[in-house]
TORVEX-392482 format. One record per atom (N, C-alpha, C): residue in one letter; atom name; x, y, z. Coordinates in steps of 0.001 Angstrom, whole numbers, plus 500000, padded with zeros to 6 digits. Layout:
N
<atom r="a" a="CA" px="X" py="Y" pz="Z"/>
...
//
This chain:
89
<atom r="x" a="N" px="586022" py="125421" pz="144828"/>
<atom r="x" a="CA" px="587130" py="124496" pz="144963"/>
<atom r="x" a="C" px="587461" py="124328" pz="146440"/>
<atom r="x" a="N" px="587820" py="122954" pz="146853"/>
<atom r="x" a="CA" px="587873" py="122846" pz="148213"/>
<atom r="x" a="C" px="589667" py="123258" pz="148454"/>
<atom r="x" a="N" px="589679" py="123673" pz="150067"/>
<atom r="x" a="CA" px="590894" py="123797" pz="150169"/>
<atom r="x" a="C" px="591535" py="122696" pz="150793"/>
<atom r="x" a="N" px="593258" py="122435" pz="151005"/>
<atom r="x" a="CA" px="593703" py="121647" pz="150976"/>
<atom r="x" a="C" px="593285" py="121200" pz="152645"/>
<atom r="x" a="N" px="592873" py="121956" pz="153419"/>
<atom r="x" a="CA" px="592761" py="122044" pz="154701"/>
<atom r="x" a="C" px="591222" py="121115" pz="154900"/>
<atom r="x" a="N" px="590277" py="121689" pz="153986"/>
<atom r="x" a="CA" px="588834" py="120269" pz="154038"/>
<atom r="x" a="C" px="588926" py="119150" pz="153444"/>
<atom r="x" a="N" px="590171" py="118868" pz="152816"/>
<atom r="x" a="CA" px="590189" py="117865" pz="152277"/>
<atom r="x" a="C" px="590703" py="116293" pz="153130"/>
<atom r="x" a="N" px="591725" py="117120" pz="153950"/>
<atom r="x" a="CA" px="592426" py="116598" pz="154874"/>
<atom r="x" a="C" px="591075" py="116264" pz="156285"/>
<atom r="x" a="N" px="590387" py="117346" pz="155913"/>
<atom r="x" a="CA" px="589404" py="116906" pz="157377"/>
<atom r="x" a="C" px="588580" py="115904" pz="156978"/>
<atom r="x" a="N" px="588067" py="116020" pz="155808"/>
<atom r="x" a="CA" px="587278" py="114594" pz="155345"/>
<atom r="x" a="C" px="587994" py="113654" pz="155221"/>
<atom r="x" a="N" px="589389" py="113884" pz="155076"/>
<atom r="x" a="CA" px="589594" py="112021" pz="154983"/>
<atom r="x" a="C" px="589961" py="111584" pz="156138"/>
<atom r="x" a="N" px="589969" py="112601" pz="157408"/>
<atom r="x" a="CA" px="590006" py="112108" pz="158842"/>
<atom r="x" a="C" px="589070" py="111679" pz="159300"/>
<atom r="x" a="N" px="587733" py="112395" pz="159271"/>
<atom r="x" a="CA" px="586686" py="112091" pz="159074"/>
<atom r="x" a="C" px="586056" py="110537" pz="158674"/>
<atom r="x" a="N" px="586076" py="110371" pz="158110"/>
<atom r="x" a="CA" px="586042" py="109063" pz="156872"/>
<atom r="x" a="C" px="587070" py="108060" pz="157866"/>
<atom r="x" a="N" px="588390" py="108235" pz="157908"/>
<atom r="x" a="CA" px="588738" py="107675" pz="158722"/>
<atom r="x" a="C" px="588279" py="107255" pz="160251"/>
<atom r="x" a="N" px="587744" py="107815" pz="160980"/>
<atom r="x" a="CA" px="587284" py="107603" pz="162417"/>
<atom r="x" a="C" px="585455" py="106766" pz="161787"/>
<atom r="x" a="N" px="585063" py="107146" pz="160700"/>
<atom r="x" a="CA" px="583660" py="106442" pz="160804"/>
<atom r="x" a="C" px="584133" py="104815" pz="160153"/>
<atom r="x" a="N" px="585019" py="104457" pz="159899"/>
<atom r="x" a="CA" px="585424" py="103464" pz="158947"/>
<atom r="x" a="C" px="585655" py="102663" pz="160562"/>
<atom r="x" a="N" px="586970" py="103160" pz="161224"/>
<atom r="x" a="CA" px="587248" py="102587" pz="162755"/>
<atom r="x" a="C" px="586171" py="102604" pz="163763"/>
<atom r="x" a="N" px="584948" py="103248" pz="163596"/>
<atom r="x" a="CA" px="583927" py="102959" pz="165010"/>
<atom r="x" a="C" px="583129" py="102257" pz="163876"/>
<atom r="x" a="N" px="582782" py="101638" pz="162660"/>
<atom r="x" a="CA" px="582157" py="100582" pz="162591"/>
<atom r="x" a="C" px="582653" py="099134" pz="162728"/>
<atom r="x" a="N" px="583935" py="099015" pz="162973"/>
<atom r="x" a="CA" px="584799" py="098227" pz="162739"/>
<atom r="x" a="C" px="584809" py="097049" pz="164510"/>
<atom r="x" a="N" px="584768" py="098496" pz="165545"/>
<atom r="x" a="CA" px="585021" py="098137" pz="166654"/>
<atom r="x" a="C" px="584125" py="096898" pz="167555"/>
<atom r="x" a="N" px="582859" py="096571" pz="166746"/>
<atom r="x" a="CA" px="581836" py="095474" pz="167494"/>
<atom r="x" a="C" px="582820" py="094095" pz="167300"/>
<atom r="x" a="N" px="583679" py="093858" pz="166329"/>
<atom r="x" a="CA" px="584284" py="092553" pz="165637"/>
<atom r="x" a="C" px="585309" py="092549" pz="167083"/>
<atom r="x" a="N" px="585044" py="091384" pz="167287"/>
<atom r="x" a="CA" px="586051" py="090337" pz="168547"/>
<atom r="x" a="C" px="587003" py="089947" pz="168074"/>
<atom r="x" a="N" px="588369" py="090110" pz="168503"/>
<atom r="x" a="CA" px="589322" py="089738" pz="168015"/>
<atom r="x" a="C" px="589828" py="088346" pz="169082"/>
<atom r="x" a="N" px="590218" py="087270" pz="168469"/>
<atom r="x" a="CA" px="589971" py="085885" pz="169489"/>
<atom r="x" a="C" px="591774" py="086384" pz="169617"/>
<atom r="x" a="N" px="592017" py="085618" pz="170421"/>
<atom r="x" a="CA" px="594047" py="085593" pz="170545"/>
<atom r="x" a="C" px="594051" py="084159" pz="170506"/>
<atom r="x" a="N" px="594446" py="083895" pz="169111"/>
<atom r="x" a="CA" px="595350" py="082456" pz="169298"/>
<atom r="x" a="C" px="596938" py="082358" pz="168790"/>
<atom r="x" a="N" px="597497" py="083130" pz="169078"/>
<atom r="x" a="CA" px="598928" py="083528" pz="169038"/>
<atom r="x" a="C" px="599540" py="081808" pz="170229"/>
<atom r="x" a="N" px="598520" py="081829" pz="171115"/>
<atom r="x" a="CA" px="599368" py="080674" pz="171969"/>
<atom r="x" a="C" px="599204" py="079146" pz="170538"/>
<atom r="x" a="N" px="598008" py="078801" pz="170342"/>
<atom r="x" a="CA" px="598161" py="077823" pz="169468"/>
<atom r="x" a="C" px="598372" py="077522" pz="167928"/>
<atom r="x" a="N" px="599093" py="079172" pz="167504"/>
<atom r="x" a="CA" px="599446" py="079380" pz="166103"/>
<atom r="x" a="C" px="600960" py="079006" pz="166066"/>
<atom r="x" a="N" px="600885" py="078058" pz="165090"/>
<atom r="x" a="CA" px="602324" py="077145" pz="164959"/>
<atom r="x" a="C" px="603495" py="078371" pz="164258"/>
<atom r="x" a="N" px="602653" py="079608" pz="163677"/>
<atom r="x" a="CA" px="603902" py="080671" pz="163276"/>
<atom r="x" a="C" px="604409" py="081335" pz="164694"/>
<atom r="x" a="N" px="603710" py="081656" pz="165497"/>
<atom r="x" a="CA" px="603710" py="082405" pz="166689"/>
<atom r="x" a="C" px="604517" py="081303" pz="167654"/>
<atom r="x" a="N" px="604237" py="080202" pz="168149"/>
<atom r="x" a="CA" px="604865" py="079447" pz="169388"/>
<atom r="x" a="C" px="605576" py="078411" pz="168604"/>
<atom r="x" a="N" px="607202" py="078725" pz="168806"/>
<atom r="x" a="CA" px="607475" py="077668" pz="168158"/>
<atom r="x" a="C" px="608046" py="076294" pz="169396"/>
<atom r="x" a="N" px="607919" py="076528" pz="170604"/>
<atom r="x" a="CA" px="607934" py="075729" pz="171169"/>
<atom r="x" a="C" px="606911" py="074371" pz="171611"/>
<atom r="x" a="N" px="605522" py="075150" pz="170992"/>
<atom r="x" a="CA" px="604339" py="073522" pz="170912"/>
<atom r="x" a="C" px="604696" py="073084" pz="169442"/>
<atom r="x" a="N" px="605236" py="073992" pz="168534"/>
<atom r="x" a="CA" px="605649" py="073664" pz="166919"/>
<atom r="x" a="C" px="606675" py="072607" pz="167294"/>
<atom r="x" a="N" px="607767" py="072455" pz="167891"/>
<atom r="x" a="CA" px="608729" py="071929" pz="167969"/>
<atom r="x" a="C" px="608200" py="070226" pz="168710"/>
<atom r="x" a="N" px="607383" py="070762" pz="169659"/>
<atom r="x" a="CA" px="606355" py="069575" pz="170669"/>
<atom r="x" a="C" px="606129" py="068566" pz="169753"/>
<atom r="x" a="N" px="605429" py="069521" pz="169314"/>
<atom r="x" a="CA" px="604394" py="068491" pz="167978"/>
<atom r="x" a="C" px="605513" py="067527" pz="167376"/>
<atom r="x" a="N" px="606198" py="068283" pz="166188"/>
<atom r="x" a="CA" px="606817" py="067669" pz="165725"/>
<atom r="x" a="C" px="607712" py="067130" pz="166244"/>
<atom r="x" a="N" px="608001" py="066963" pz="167471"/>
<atom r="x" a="CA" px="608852" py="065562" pz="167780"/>
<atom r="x" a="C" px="607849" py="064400" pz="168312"/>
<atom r="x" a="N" px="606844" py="064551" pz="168998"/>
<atom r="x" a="CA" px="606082" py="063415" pz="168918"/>
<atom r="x" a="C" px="605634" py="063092" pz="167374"/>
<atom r="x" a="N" px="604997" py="063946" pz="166406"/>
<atom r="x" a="CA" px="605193" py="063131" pz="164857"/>
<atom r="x" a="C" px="606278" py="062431" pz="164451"/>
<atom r="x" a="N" px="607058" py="062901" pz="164831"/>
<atom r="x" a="CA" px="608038" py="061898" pz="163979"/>
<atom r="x" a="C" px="608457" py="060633" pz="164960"/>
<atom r="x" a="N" px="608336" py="060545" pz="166472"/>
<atom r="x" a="CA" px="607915" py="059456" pz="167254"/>
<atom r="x" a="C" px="606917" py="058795" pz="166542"/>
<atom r="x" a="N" px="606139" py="059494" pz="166686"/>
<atom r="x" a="CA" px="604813" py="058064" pz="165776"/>
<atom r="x" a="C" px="604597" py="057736" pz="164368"/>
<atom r="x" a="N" px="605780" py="058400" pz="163954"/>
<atom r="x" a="CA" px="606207" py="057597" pz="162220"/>
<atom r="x" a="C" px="607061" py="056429" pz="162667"/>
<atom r="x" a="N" px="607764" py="057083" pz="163271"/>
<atom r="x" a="CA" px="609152" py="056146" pz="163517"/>
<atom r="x" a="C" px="608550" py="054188" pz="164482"/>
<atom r="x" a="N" px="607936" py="054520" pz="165493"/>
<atom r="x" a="CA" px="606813" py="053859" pz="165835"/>
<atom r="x" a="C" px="606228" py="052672" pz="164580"/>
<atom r="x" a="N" px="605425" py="053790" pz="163817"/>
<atom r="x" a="CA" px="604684" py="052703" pz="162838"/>
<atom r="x" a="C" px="605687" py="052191" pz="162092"/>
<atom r="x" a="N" px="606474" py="052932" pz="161667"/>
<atom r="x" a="CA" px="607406" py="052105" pz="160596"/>
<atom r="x" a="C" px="608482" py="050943" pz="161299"/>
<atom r="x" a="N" px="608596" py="050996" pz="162053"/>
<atom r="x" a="CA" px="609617" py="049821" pz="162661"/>
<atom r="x" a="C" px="607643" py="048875" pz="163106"/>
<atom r="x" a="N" px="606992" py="049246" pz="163678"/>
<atom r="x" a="CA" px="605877" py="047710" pz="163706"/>
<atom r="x" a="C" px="605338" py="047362" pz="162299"/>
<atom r="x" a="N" px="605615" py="048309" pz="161436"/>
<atom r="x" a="CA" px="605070" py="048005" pz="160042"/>
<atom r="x" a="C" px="606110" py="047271" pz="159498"/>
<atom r="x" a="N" px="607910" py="047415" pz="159543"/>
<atom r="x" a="CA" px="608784" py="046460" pz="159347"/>
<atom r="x" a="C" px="608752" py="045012" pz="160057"/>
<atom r="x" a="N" px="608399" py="045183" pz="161523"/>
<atom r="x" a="CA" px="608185" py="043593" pz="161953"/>
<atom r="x" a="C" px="607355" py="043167" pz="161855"/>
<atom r="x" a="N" px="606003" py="043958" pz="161646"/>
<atom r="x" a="CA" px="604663" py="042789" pz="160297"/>
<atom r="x" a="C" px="605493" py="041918" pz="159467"/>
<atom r="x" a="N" px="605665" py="042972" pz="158484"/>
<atom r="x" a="CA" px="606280" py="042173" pz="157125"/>
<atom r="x" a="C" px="607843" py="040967" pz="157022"/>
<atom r="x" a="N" px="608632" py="041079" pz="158038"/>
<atom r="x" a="CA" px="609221" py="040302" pz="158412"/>
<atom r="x" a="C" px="608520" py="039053" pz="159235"/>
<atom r="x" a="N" px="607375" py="039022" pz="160137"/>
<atom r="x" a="CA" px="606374" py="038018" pz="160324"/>
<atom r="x" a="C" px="606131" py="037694" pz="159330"/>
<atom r="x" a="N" px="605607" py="038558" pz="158275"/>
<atom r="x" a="CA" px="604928" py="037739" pz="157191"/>
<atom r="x" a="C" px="605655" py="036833" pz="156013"/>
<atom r="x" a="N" px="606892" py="037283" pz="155912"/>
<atom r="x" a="CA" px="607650" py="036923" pz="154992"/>
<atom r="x" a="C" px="608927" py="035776" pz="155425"/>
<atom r="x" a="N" px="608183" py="035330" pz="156860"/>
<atom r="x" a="CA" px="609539" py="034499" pz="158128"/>
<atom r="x" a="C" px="609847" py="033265" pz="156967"/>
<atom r="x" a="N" px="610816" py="032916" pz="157652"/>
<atom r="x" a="CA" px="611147" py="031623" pz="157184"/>
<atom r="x" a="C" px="610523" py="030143" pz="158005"/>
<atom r="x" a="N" px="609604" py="029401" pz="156692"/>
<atom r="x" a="CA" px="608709" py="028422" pz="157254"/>
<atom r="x" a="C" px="609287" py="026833" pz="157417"/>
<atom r="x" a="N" px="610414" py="027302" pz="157150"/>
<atom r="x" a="CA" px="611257" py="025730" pz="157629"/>
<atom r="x" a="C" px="611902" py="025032" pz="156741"/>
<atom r="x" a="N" px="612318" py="023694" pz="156519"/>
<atom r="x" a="CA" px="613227" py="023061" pz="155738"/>
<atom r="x" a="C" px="612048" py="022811" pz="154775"/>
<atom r="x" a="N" px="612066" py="022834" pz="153829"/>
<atom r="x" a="CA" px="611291" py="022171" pz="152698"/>
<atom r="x" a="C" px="611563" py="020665" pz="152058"/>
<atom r="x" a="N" px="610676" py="019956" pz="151651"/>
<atom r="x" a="CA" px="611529" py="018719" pz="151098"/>
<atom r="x" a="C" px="611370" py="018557" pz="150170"/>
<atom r="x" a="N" px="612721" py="018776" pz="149406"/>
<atom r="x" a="CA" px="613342" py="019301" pz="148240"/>
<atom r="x" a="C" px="613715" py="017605" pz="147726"/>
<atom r="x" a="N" px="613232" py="017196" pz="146469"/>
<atom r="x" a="CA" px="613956" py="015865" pz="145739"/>
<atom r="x" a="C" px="615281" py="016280" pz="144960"/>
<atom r="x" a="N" px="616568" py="015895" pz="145341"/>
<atom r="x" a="CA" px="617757" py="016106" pz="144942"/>
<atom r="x" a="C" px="618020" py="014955" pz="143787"/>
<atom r="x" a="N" px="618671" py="015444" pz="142479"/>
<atom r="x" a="CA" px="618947" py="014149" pz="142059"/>
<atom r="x" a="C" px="620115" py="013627" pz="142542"/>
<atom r="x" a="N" px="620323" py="012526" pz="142173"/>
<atom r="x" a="CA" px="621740" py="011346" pz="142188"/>
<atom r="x" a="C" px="622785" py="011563" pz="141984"/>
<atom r="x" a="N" px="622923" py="012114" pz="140505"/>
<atom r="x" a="CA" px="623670" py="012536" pz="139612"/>
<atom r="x" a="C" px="624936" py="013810" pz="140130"/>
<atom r="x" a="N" px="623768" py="014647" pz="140983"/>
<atom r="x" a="CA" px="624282" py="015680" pz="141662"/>
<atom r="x" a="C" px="624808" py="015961" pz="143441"/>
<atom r="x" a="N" px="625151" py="014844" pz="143677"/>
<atom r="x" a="CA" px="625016" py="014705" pz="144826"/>
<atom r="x" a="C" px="626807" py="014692" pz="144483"/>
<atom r="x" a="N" px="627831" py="014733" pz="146087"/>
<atom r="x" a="CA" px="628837" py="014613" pz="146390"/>
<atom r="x" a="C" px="629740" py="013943" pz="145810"/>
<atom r="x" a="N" px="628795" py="012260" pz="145906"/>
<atom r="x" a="CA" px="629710" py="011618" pz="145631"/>
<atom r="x" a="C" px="628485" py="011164" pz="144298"/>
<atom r="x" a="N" px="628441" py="011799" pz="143619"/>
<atom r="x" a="CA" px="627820" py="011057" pz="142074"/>
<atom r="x" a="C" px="627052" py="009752" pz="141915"/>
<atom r="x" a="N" px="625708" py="009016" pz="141659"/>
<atom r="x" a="CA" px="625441" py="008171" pz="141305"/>
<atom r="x" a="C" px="624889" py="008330" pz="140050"/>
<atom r="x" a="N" px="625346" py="007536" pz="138730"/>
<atom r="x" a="CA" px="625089" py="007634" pz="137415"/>
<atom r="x" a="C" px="624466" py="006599" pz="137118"/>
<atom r="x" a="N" px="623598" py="006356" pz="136334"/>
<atom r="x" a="CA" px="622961" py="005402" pz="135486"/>
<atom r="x" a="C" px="624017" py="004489" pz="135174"/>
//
């Protein structure tokens, strides 16, 4: 039966061979362009997004107001009947 004292050394053991295979892996740092980490390019961003919603949607409102303009007097046949001063049969 092992004692409580080798048990503890193998799982230290075990521990340090687990961490020196581990150590070849590159760890990159993008803490500067992680939107949880910097919230000041987070904040960047999203105020130019909502600039360039705001942007499209007001030129996307004066499209459709171009498109929908008013094309002038039309010439409309009024009857007689309905006019100011009434002409009847």
């Amino acid at each position: 039966m092992a004692s409580k004292n080798d048990i503890s050394n193998q799982s230290v053991i075990f521990a340090l061979a687990n961490t020196e295979n581990m150590e070849h892996e590159e760890v990159l740092d993008n803490k500067g362009k992680d939107i949880a980490h910097s919230w000041v390019s987070t904040s960047r961003f999203l105020f130019y997004a909502q600039v360039a919603v705001f942007v499209a949607l007001i030129i996307g409102g004066c499209y459709t107001f171009y498109q929908h303009r008013y094309m002038g007097k039309p010439t409309v046949e009024v009857p007689a009947n309905t006019h100011y001063n009434p002409q009847y049969k």
